[in-house]
Structure formats: structure tokens, C-alpha cells
C-alpha positions in Angstrom: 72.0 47.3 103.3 70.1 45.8 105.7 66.7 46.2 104.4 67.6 45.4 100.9 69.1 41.7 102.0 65.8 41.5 104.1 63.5 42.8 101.5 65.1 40.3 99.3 64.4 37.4 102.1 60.9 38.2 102.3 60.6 38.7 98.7 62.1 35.1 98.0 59.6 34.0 100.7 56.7 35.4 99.0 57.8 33.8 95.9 58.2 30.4 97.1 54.6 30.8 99.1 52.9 32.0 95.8 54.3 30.1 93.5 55.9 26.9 94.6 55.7 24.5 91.2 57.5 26.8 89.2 60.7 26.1 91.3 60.2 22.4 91.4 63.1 20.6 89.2 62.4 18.3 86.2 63.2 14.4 87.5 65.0 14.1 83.8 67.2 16.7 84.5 71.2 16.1 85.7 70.7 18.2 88.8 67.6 16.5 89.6 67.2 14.9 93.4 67.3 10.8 93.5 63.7 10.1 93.9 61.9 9.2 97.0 61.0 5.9 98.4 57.5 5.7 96.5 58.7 7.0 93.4 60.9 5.2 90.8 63.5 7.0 88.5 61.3 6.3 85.2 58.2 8.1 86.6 58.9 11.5 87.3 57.4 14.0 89.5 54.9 16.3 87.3 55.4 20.1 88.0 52.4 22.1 89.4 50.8 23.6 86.8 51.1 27.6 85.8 47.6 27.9 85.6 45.0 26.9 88.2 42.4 24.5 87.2 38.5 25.4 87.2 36.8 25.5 89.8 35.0 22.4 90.4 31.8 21.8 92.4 33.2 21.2 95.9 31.8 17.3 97.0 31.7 16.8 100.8 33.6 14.3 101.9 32.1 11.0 103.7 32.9 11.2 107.6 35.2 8.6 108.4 32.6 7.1 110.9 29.3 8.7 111.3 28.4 9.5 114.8 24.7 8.3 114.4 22.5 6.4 111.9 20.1 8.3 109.8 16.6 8.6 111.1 13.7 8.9 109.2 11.2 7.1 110.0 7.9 6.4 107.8 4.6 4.8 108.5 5.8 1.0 108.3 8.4 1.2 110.4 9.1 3.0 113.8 13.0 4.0 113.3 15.4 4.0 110.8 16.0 0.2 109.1 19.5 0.4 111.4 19.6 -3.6 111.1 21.0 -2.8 107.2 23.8 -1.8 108.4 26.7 -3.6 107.6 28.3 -4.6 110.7 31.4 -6.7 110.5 31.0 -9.7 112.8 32.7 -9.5 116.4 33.3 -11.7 119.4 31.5 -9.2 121.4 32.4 -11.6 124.8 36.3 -11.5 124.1 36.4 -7.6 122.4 39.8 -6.1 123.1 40.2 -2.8 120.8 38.2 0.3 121.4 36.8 -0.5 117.4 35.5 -3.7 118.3 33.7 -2.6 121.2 32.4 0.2 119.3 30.7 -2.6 116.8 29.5 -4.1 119.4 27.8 -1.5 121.2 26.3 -0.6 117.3 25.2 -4.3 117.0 23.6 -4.0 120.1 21.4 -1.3 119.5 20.7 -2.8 115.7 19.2 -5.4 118.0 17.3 -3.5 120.1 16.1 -1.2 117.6 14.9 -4.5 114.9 13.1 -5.7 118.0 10.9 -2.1 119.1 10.1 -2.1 115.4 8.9 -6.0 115.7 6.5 -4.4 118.7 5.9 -1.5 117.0 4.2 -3.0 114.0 2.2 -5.2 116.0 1.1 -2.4 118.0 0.1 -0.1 115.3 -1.9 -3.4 113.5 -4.0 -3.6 116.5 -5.0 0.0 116.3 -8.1 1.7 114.6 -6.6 4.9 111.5 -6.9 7.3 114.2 -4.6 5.5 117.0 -2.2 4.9 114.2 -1.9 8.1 113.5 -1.1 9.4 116.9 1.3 6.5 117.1 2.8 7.6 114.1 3.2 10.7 115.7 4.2 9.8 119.1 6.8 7.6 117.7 8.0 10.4 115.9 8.5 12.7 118.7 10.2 10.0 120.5 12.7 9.6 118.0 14.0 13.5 118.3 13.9 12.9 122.0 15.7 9.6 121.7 18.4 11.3 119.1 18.8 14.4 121.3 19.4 12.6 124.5 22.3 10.0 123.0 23.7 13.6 121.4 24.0 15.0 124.7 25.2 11.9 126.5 28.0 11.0 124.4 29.1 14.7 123.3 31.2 14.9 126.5 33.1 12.4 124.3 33.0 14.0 121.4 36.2 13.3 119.2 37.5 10.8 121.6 37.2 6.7 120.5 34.7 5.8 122.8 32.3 8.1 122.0 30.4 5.7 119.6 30.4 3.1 122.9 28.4 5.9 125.1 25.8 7.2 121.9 24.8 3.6 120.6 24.6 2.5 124.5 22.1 5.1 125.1 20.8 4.6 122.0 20.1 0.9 123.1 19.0 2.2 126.6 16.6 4.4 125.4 15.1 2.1 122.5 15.0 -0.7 125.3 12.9 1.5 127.4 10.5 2.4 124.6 10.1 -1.0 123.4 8.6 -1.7 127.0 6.5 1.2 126.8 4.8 0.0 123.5 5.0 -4.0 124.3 3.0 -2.7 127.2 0.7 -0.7 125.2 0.2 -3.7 122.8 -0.5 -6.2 126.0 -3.4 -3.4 127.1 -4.9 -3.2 123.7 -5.6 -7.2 123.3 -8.3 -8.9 124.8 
């Protein structure tokens, strides 16, 4: 007796689990629950249906806040064109929520990077093909380095709300420090 009213549990269970809109009530029907808050008594709630649809292509979803802008840089420019990104504006001097610093810190490194691109095509007009190619080069090398450093820094704060503070302030650290390296550069390479 025992194992048939357990059976019977588990059976009901498995039911349920597999099979979940065929126990759903019509919203027209007499025994039917009073709808919830978001719903209104003339729009009922459609059953699942029997059959599953086709599959579809799956789509990946956009991330809710990317952890870094995309990089690719080309011959004109030296990084990514980061200073299109829309940015909502921010009193960055009176900032109080963790969201509004993060903009901040991103507008801040927009900055920085728009001005290392400003020295970087002045640099790389003062050069000869060849030097332009090795700065093309170099500039590309620095970009992974630049990209894996900020991952490292801020993945200690990976998940948490002021991870995007820590990766676009080493993003501006590090884009600071290579805009002096190639101001310097372009400084040597003038008469």
C-alpha cells in the first residue's frame, strides 16, 4: 500500500514536471482562479502548447554591460574609436552611485584614449612607410598588453559593481602612460 500511494506521488510529480500546460485551467472557465495583478479578467492566460515549437536558431543575448570596449584597431587610428560611445552625462565631481562613477571612470578613459590617438596620428605622419609600419605594429602589441593587464586587474572584481571603476581606471592608467611614451617619441622625431 505504501508503494502504490508513493508510486502514484512520484508519478503525479513526473506528470506535472513533464507536462505542466496541460493542467493549466482556461481563465473562461467557472472554476478558473481571479487573475493576477498584471492580468485583467478579459485577457486570459493562453495554455502551453501540446506541441513544442521548432527549434529556432539560438541568438546570444547582449551582456547587460560589457566589461570592455571592442578593440580593433586599424592603420588610422591607434585603438578602438571608444570616444563613440554613448556615455550619458555625469557630474563626475559630486558622483554618488556606484553607476555613476562607473561612467565616469569610462569617460575618463574615452578621454585619455581620444587624446593617445591625437599623438598617435601625429606620430605616425612624421614617420617614413617603414616606421609606420613598426608603429602599426608596436601599437598593436601594446593594445593586447594594455587589454590583458586591465583583465587581470579588475578580475579580482569580477561580478561585483565596481569592477568597471578598476578596468577603465587601468585602462586610463595604462593609455596615459602610452600616450607619454609616443608624445615622447614624436618630440624626438622633430627637428
Amino acid at each position: 500500500m505504501f508503494i502504490t500511494k508513493r508510486l502514484t506521488g512520484l508519478l503525479a510529480i513526473l506528470l506535472l514536471a513533464i507536462a505542466p500546460g496541460c493542467f493549466i485551467r482556461n481563465q473562461d472557465s467557472p472554476q478558473a482562479a481571479s487573475p493576477s495583478p498584471t492580468q485583467t479578467a478579459s485577457t486570459p492566460t493562453p495554455a502551453a502548447p501540446a506541441v513544442a515549437p521548432p527549434e529556432e536558431t539560438p541568438q546570444t543575448a547582449p551582456e547587460a554591460e560589457p566589461t570592455a570596449p571592442e578593440v580593433s584597431p586599424t592603420p588610422e587610428t591607434a585603438t578602438s574609436s571608444s570616444s563613440q560611445v554613448a556615455v550619458a552625462p555625469t557630474d563626475c565631481a559630486n558622483a554618488q552611485t556606484q553607476a555613476e562613477i562607473n561612467q565616469c571612470a569610462q569617460a575618463s578613459y574615452v578621454t585619455a584614449d581620444a587624446e593617445l590617438n591625437r599623438v598617435y596620428q601625429n606620430l605616425k605622419t612624421s614617420l617614413n612607410s617603414q616606421e609606420q609600419e613598426e608603429l602599426i605594429d608596436a601599437e598593436l602589441a601594446w593594445i593586447d598588453y594594455r587589454d590583458e593587464t586591465c583583465d587581470a586587474e579588475s578580475s579580482q572584481y569580477e561580478g561585483g559593481s565596481i569592477q568597471p571603476t578598476i578596468y577603465y581606471g587601468c585602462l586610463e592608467r595604462v593609455t596615459a602612460e602610452r600616450t607619454a611614451e609616443l608624445q615622447q617619441q614624436l618630440e624626438q622625431s622633430q627637428p
